[in-house]
C-alpha positions in Angstrom: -17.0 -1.6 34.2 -19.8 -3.1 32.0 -18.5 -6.6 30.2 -17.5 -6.0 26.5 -20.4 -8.1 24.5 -18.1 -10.5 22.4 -19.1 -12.6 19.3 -17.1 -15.6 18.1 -15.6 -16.8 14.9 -14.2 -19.8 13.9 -12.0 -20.5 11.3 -13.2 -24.2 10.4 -13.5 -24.1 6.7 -10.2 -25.8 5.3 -9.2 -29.0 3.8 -6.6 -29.7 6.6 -4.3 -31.6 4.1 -1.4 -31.7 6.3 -4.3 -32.9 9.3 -4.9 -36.2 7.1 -8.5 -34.5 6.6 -10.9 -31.7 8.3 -9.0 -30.3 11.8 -12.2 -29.4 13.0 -12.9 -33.2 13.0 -9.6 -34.1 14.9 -10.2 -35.2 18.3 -8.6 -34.4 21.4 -7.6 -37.2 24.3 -10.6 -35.9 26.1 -13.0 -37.0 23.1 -13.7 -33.5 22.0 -13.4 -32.6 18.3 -11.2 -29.6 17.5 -14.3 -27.8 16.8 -16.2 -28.7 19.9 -13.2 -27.5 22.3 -12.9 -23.9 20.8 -17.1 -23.6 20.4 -17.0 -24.7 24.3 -14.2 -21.8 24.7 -16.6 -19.3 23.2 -19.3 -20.6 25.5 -17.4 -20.5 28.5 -16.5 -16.5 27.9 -20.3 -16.0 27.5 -19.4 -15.3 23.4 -22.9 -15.0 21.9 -23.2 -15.2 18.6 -20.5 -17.7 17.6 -20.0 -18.7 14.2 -18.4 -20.9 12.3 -16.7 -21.3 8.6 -17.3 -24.7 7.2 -16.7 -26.4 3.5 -18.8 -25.4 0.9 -20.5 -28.9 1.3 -21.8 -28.2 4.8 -19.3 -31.3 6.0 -18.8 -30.3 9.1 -21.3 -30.5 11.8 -21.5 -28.0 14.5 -22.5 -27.7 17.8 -25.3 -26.2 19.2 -25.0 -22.3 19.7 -22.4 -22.2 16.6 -24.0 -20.7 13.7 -22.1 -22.6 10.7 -21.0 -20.3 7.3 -20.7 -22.3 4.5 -17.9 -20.7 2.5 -18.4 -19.7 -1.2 -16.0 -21.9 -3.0 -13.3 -24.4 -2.5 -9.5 -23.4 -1.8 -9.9 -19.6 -0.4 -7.1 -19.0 2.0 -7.8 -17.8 5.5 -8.5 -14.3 4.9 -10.7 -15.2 2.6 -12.7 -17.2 5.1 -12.3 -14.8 7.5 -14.0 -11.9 5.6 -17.0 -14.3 5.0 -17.4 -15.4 8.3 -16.8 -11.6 9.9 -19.7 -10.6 7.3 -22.3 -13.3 9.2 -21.1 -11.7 12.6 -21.8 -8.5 11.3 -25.4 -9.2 10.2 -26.1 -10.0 14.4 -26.1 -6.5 16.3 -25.6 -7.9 19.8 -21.5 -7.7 20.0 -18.9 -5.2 20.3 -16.1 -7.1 20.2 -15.0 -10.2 17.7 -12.7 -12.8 18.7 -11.0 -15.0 15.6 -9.8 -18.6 16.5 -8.8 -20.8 14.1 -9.8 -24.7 14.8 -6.5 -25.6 15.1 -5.2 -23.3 18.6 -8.6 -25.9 20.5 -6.5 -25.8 23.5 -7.1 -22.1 24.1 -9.0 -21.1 27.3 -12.1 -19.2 27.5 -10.3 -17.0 30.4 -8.3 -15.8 27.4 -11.0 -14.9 25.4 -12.6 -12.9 28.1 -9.3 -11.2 28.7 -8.6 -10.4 24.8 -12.1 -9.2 24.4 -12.0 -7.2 27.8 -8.5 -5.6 27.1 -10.3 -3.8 23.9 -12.7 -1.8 26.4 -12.0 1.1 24.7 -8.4 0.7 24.4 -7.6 -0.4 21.2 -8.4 -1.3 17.8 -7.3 -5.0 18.1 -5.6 -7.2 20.9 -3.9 -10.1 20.2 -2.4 -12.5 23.1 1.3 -13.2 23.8 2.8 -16.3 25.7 6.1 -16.7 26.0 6.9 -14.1 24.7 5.5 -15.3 21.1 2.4 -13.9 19.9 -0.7 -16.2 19.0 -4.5 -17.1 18.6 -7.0 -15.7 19.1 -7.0 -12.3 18.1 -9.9 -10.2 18.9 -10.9 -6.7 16.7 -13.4 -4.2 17.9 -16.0 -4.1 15.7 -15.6 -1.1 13.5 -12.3 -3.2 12.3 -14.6 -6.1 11.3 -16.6 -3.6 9.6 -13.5 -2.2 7.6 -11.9 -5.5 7.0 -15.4 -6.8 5.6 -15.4 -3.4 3.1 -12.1 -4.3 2.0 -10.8 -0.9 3.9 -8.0 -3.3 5.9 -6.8 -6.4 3.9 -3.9 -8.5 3.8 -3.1 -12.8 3.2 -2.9 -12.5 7.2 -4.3 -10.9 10.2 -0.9 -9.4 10.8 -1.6 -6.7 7.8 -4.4 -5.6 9.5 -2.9 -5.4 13.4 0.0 -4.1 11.4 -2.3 -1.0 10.4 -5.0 -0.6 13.2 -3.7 0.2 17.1 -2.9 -3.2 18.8 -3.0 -3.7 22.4 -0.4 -7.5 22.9 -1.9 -9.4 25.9 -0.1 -10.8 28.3 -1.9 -15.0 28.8 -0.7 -18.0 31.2 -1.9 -20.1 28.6 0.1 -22.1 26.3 -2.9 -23.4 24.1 -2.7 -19.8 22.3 1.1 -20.8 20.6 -0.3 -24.3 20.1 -0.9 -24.5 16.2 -2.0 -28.2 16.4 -2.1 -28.5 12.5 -0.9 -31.6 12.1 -1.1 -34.6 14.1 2.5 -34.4 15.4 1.9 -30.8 16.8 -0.8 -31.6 18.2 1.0 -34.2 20.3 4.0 -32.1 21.1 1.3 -29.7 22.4 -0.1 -32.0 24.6 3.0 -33.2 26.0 3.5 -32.7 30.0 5.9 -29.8 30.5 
């Protein structure tokens, strides 16, 4: 079996008000912004292109490899931000597969988002990963969903509209970092804390 060609988004374009400012310049104890970990995820599950929503102001730097996506306007929620950032992917012809973080899961493995984009090899719609039994980030979407979700065919304030009305393959992960919703500082620590 051929690898699934993946793309990468990240959802980096917010305020973070309840961060204290911009998550995608938090820093981890390792000395990697929030941004940096999940663009080096991408990279290490050979994602090519990533991109990356960022303030309308450009504010947040990005590494190199990460295409940044200004957004439009202050205050659009995440689907919003999604739909632009899905629309950049769209205009590179080189993946099959998109995989959606947002900057606050940076302690998912890129293992995982090998193993989301692989487990749509023709067998789904979407795939989303499950830990714990919970369900998490990222979520990947073949690309005729990001096509449809782009046209406004599939729409909702949430990615759980759309996996709610495409098939949906769950994915079973060993790896906690895809229930860790570090947004805000004291998540983030609880996230890190030795189990």
């Amino acid at each position: 079996m051929a690898q699934v060609r993946l793309g990468g988004l990240i959802l980096a374009g917010g305020r973070g008000e309840r961060f204290g400012g911009p998550k995608a310049f938090a820093v981890l104890p390792d000395g990697r912004t929030f941004l940096a970990a999940c663009a080096g995820a991408f990279a290490g599950a050979g994602a090519r292109p990533v991109v990356a929503t960022v303030p309308p102001d450009g504010s947040i730097p990005t590494d190199p490899g990460v295409v940044p996506v200004p957004l439009p306007g202050t205050g659009l929620d995440m689907f919003a931000s999604l739909v632009v950032g899905l629309d950049r992917l769209l205009a590179e012809p080189a993946w099959q597969v998109a995989v959606i973080l947002p900057v606050d899961h940076p302690l998912v493995l890129a293992a995982t988002i090998a193993k989301l984009a692989a487990a749509l090899d023709g067998r789904g719609a979407a795939a989303r990963p499950v830990h714990g039994g919970k369900h998490g980030h990222p979520i990947a979407v073949a690309r005729p969903v990001a096509e449809r979700i782009v046209a406004g065919e599939l729409s909702g304030p949430t990615l759980r509209e759309v996996l709610r009305a495409v098939e949906t393959v769950d994915v079973p992960v060993d790896d906690p970092g895809v229930v860790a919703n570090c947004n805000t500082p004291e998540r983030l620590t609880a996230a890190l804390a030795p189990r």
